[in-house]
N, CA, C and O of each residue as an XYZ file, in Angstrom:
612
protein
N      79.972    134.727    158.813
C      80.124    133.803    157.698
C      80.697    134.527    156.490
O      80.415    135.676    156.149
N      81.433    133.801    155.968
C      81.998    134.228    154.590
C      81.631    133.643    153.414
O      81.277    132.466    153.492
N      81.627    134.222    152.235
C      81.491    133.576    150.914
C      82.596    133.584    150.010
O      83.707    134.114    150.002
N      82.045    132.945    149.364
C      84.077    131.821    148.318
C      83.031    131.792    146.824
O      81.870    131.418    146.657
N      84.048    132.363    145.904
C      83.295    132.137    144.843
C      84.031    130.781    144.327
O      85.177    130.477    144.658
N      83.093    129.912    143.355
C      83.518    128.786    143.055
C      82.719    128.427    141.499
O      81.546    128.536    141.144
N      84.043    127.927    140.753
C      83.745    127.490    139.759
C      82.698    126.351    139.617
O      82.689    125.692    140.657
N      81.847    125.903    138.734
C      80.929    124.479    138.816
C      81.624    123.933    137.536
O      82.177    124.646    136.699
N      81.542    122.821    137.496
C      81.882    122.079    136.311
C      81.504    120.066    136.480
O      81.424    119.421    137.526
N      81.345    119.557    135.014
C      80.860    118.497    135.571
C      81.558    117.295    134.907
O      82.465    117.303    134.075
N      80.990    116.384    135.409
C      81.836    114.995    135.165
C      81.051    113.896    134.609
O      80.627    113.303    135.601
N      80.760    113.489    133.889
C      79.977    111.794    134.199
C      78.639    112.508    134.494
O      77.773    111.864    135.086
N      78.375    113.914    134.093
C      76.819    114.334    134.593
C      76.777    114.951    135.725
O      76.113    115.987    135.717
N      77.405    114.573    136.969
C      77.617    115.137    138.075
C      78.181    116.339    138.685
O      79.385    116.185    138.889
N      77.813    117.297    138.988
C      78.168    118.613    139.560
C      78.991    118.997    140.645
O      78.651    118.952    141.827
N      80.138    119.396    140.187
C      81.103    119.281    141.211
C      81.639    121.061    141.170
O      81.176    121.802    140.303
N      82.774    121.642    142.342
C      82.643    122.964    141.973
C      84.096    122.974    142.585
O      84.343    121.872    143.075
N      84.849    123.624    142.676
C      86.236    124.049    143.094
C      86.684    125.936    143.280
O      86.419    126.784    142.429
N      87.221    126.135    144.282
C      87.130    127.184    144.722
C      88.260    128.043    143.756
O      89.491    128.035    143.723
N      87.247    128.761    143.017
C      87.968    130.242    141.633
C      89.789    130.760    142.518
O      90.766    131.286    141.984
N      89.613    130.376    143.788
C      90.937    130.522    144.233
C      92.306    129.711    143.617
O      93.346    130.277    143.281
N      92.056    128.307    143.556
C      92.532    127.461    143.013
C      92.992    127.435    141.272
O      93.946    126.863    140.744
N      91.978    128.234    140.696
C      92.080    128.167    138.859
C      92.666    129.502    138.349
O      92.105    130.597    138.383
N      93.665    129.270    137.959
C      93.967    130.536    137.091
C      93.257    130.549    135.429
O      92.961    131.510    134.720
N      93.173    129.486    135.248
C      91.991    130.163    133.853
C      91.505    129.230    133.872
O      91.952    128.494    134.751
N      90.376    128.636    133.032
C      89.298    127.728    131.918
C      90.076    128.475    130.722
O      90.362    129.653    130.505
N      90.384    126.709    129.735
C      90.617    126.911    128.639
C      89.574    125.834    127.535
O      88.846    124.882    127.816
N      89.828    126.341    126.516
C      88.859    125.177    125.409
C      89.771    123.743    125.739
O      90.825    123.941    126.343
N      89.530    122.721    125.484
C      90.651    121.768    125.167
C      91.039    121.368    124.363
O      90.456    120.567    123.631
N      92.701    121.991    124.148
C      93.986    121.894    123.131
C      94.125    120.610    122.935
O      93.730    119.610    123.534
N      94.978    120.867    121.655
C      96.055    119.181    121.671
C      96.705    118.718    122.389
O      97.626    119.215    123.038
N      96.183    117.366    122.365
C      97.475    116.722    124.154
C      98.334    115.995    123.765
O      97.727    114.931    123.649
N      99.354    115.815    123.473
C     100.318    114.785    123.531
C     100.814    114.025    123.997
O     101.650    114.285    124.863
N     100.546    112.846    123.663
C     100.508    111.703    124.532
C     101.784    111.604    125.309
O     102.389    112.655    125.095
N     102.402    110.919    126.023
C     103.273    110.907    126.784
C     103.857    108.766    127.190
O     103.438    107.944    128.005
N     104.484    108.735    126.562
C     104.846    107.101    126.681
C     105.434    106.800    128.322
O     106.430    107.353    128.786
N     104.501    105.717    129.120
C     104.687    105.337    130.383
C     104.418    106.382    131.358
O     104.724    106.253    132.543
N     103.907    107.314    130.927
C     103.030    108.009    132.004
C     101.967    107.285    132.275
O     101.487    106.401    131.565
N     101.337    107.914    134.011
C     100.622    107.482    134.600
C      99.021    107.204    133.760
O      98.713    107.688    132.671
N      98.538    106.694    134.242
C      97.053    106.799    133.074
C      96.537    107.554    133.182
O      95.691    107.911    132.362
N      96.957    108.500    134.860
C      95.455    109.785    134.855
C      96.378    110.579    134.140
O      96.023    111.718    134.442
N      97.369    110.683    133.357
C      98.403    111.885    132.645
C      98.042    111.434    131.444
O      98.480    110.351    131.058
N      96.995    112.360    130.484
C      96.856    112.184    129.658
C      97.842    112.850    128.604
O      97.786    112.483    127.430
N      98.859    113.950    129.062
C      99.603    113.829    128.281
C      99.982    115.623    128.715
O      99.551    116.032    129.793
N     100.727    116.514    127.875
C     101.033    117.531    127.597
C     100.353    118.422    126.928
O      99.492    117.779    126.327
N     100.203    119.921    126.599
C     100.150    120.692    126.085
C     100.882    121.964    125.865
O     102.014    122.089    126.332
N     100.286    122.974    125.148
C     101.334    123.871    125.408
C      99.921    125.458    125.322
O      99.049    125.719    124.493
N     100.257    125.987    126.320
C      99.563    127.142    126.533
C     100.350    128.413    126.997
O     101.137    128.514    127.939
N      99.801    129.673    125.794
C     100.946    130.699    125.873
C     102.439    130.144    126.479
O     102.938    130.372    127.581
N     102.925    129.395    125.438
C     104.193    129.319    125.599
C     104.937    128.931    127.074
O     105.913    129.410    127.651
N     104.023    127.853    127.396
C     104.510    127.117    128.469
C     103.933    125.481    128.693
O     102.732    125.394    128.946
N     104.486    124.580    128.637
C     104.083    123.294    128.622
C     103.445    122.776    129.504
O     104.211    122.623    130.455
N     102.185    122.310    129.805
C     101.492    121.578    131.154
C     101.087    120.371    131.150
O     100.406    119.942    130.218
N     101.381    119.748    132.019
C     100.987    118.355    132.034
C      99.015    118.610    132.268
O      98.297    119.494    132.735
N      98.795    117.121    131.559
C      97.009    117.633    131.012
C      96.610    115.834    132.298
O      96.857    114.650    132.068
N      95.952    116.503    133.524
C      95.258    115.323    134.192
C      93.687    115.110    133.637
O      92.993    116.126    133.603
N      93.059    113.776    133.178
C      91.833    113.446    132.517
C      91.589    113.746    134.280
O      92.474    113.128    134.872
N      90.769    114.417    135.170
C      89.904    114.710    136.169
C      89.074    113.442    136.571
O      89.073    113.093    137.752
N      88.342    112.717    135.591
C      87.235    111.779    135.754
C      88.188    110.563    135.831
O      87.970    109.742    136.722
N      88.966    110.416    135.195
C      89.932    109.058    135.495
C      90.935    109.008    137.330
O      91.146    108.144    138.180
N      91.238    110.311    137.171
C      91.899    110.760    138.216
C      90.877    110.121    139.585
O      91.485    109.727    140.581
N      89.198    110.040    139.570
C      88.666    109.757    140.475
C      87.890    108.575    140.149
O      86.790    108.229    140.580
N      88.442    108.175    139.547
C      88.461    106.762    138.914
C      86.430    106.628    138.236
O      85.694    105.769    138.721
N      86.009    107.445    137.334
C      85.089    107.641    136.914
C      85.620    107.350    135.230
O      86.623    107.716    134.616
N      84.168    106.333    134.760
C      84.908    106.397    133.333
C      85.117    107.038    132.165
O      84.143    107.638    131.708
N      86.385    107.080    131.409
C      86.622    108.217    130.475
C      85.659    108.008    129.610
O      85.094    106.951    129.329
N      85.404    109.692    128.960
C      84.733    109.577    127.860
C      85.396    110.823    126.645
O      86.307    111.641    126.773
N      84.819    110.629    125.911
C      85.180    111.654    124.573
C      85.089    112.840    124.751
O      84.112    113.373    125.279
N      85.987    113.368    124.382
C      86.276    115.082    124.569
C      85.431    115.579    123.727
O      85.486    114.952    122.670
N      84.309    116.824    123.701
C      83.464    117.374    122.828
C      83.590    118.877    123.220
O      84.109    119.368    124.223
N      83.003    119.448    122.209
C      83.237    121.219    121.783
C      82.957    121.880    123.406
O      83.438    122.930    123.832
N      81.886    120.778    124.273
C      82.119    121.636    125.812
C      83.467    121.174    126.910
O      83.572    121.752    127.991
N      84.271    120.288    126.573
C      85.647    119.667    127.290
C      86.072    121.484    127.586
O      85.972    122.535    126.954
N      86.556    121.060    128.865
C      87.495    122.458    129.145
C      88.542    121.541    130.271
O      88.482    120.438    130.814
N      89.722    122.961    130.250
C      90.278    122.323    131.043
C      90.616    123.143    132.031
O      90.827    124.311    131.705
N      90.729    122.843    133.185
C      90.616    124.030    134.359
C      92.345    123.987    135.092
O      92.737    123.110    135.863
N      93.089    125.057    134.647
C      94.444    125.173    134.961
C      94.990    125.438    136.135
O      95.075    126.663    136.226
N      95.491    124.809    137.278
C      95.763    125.162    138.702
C      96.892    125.103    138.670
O      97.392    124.376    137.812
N      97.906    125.971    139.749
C      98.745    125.471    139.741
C      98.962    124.526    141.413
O      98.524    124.795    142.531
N      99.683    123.562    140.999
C      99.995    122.882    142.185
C     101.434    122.518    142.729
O     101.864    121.596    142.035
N     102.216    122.833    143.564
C     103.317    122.763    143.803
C     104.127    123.129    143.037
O     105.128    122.478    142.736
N     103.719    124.642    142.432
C     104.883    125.164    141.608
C     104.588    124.901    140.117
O     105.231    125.280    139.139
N     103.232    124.008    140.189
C     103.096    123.320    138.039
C     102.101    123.596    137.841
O     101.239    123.153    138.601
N     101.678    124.529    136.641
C     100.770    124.615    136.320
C     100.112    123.238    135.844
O     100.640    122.798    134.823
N      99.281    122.620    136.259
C      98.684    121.845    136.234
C      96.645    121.647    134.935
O      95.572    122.164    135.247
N      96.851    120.991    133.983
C      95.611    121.436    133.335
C      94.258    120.260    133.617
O      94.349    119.198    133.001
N      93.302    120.420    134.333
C      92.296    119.022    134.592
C      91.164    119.529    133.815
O      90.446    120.526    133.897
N      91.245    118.440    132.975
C      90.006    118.122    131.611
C      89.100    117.697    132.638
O      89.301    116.825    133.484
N      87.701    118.672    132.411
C      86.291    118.348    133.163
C      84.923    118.219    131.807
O      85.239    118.768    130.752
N      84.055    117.802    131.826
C      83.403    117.651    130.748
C      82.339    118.831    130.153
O      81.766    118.888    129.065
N      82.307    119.842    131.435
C      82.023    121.130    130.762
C      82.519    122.060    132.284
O      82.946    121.340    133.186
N      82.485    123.155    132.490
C      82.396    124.125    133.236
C      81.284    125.376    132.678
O      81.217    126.169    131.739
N      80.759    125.129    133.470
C      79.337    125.656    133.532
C      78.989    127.361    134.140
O      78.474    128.285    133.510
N      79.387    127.346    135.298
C      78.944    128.413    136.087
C      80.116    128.747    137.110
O      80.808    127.889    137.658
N      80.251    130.300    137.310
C      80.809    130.659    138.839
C      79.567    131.415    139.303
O      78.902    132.293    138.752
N      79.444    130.737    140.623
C      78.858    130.944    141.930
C      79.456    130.993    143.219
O      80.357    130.233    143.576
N      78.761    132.232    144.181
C      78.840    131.989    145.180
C      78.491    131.254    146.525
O      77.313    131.187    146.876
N      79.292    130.814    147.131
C      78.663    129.690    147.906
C      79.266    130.438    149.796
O      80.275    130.905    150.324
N      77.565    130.039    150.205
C      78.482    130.998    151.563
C      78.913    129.581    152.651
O      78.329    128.498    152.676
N      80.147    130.023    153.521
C      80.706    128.622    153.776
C      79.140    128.218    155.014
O      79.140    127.051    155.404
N      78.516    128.692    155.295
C      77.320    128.361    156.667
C      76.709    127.308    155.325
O      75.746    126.816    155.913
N      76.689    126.802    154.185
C      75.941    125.645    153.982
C      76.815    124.462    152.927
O      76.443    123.827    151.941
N      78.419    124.542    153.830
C      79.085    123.686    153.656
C      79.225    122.913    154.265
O      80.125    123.120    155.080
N      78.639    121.736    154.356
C      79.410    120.557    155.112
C      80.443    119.597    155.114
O      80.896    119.407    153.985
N      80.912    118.997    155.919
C      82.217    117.998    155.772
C      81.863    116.950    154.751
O      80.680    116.996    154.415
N      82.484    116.151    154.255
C      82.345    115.349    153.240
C      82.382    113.768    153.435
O      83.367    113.163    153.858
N      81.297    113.244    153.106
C      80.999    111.813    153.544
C      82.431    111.353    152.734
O      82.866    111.687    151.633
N      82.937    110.483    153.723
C      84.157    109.365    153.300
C      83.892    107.985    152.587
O      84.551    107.033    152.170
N      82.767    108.326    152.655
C      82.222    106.981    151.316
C      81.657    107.164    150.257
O      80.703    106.478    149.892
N      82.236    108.280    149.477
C      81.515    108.639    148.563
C      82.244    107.531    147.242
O      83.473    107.529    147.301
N      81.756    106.788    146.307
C      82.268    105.964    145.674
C      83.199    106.607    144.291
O      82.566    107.201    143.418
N      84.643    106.457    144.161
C      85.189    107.048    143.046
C      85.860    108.375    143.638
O      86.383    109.065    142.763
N      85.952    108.860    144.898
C      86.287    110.183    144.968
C      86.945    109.668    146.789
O      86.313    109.094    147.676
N      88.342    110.138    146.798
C      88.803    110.054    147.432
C      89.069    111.229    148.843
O      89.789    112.213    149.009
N      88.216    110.606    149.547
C      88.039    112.261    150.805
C      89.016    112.853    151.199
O      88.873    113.548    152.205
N      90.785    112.760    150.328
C      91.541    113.827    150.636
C      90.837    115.067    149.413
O      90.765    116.278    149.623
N      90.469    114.486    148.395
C      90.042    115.060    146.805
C      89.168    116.422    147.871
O      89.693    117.517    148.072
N      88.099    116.108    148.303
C      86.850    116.901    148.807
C      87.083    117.558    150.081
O      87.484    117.121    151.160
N      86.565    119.274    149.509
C      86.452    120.067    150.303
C      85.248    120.049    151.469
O      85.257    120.142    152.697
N      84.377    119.909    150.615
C      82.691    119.550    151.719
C      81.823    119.556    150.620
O      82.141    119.821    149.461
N      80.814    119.279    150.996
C      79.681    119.476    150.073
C      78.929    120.447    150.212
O      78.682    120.660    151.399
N      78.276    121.388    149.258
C      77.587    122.656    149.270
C      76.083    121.949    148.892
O      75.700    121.446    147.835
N      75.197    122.172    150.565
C      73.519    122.509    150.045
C      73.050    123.083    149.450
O      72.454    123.842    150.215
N      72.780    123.401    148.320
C      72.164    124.733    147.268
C      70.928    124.435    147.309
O      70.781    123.374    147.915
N      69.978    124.869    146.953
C      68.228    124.836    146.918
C      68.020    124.175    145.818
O      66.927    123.610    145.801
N      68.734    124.024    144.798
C      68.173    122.730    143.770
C      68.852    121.877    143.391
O      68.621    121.165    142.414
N      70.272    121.797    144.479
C      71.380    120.757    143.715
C      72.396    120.780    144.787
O      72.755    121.860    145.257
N      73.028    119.320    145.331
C      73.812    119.510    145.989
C      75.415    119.326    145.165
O      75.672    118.424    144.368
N      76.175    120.202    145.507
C      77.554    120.118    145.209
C      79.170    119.533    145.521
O      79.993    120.087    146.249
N      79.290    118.723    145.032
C      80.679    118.461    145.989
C      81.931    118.947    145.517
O      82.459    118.339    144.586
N      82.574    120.090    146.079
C      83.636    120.583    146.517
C      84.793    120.076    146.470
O      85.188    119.617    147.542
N      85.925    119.945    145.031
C      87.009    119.744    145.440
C      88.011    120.139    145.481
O      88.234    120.935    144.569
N      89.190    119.895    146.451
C      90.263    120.345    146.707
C      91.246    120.438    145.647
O      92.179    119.671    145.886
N      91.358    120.919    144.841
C      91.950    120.733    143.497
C      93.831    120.097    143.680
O      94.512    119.277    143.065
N      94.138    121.285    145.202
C      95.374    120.664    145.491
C      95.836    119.456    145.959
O      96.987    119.088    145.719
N      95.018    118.763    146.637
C      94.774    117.401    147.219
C      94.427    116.020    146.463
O      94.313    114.913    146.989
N      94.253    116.438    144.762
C      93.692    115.431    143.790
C      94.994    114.362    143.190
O      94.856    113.291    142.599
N      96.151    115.007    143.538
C      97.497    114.584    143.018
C      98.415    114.156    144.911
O      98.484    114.816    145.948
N      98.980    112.663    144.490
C      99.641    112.662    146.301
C     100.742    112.832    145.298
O     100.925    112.830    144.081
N     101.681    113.052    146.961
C     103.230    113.058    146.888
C     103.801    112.910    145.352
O     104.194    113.788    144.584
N     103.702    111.431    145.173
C     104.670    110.833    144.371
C     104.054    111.535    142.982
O     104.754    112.052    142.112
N     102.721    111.451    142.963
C     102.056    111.731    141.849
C     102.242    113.276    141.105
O     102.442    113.677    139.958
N     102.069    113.847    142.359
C     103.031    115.580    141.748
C     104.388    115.597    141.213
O     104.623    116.268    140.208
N     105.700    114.629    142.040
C     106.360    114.643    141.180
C     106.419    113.925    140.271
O     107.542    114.001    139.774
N     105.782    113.228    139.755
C     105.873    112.508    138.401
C     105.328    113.679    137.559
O     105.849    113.978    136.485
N     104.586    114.137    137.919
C     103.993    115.641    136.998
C     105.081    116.484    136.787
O     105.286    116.588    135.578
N     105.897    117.157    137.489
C     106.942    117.654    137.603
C     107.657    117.578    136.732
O     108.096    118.446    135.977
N     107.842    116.375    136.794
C     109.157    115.363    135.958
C     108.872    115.699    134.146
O     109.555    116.312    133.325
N     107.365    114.880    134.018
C     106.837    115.437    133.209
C     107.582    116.745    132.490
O     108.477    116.710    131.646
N     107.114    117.588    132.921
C     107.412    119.372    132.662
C     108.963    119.329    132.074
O     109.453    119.678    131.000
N     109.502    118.741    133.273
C     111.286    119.086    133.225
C     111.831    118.483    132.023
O     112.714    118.975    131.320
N     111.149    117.216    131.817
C     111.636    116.601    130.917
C     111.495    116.890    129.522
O     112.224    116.309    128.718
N     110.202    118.148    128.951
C     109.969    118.388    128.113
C     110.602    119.653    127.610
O     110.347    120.064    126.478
């Protein structure tokens, strides 16, 4: 068995974690600029060390409802198909290790979260976790509209 270290961070209260493989940093959350006829989960742009990223609201993205950004908002920067990508979570909390022997596959009915999104869920001894695929949160079309985003700015 192997172990994966993984970021925790939460949503709507809920504890979710994504594998430290996936994030090149946690940042505070910057100014976003809105973006006219973008998608709704594209809350807009930023600009970090001198490079522009499209900013996904995370909780809208899994269709959970938005709420107000406060002094714990972070945003967890991946890149995905080449874009640095920034997803506003409502805090990030902890990295932990998780060994994969108490990962399981991921119920397909989980409400608001789409089982391409989820890696598995992690049993922990006081909290269970669900695991997501950070690359899998955006389809096809939806990356390049992100893309586009970028190019266009």
């Amino acid at each position: 068995m192997s172990t994966e270290k993984y970021i925790v961070f939460k949503l709507k209260g809920q504890n979710y974690a994504a594998s430290i493989q996936q994030i090149v940093t946690i940042e505070r959350l910057q100014e976003v600029v809105a973006l006219p006829q973008a998608s709704s989960f594209i809350d807009g742009i930023t600009e970090l060390r001198g490079e522009v990223i499209p900013v996904i609201d995370l909780k809208s993205r899994m269709d959970l409802p938005r709420s107000e950004s406060t002094e714990h908002s972070r945003m967890l920067v991946s890149p995905i198909n080449d874009v640095q990508v920034g997803f506003v979570v409502d805090e990030a909390s902890d990295v932990i290790d998780i060994d994969d022997g108490i990962i399981e596959a991921a119920p397909t009915t989980i409400k608001g979260v789409n089982g391409n999104f989820l890696h598995g869920v992690a049993k922990l001894e006081d909290r269970l976790l669900l695991l997501l695929d950070l690359e899998h949160v955006l389809n096809y079309e939806e990356v390049n509209e992100v893309k586009q985003v970028v190019q266009e700015k």
